[in-house]
C-alpha positions as CSV (number, residue, x, y, z in Angstrom):
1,X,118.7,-66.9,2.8
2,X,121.3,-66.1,5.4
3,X,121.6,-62.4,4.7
4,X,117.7,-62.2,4.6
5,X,117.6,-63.2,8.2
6,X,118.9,-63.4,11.4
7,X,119.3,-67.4,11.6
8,X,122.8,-68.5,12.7
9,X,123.8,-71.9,11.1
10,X,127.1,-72.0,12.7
11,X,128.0,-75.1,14.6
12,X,129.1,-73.6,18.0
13,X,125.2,-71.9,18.2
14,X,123.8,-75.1,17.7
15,X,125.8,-76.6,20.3
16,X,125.4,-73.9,22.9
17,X,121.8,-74.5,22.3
18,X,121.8,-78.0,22.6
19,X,124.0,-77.6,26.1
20,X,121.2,-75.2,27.4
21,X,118.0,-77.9,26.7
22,X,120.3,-80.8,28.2
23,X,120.7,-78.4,31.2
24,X,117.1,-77.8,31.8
25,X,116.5,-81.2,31.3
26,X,118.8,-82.5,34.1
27,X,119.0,-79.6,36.5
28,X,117.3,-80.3,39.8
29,X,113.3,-79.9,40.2
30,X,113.4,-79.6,36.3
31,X,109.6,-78.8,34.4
32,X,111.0,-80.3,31.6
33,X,111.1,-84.1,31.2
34,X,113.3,-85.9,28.6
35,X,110.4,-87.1,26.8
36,X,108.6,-83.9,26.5
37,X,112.1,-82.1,24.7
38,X,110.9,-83.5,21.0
39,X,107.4,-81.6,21.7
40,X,108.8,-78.7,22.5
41,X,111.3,-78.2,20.0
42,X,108.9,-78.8,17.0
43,X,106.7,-76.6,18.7
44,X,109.6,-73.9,19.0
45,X,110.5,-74.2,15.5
46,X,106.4,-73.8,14.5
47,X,107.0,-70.7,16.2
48,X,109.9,-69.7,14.6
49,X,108.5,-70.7,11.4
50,X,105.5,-68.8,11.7
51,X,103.3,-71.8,11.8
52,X,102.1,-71.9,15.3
53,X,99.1,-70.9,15.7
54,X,97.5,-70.9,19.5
């Protein structure tokens, strides 16, 4: 599966990316609320999946 795709499983991506949504999340006059972050990521992964459909 990993040399079919581009999908990085490493842990320091998954970190970096989890760094980046808790920074949008706190910076100041943030869209994003704290709640919200669970829609958003099932809807990013939809996407990413080929699922979403809008």
């Amino acid at each position: 599966m990993q040399a079919e795709k581009t999908c990085s499983i490493g842990s320091g991506a998954v970190e970096s990316a989890v760094k980046q949504i808790d920074r949008r999340v706190k910076i100041s006059g943030a869209q994003w609320s704290a709640q919200n972050v669970p829609k958003v990521l099932a809807q990013r992964c939809a996407y990413l999946n080929g699922c979403f459909s809008a």
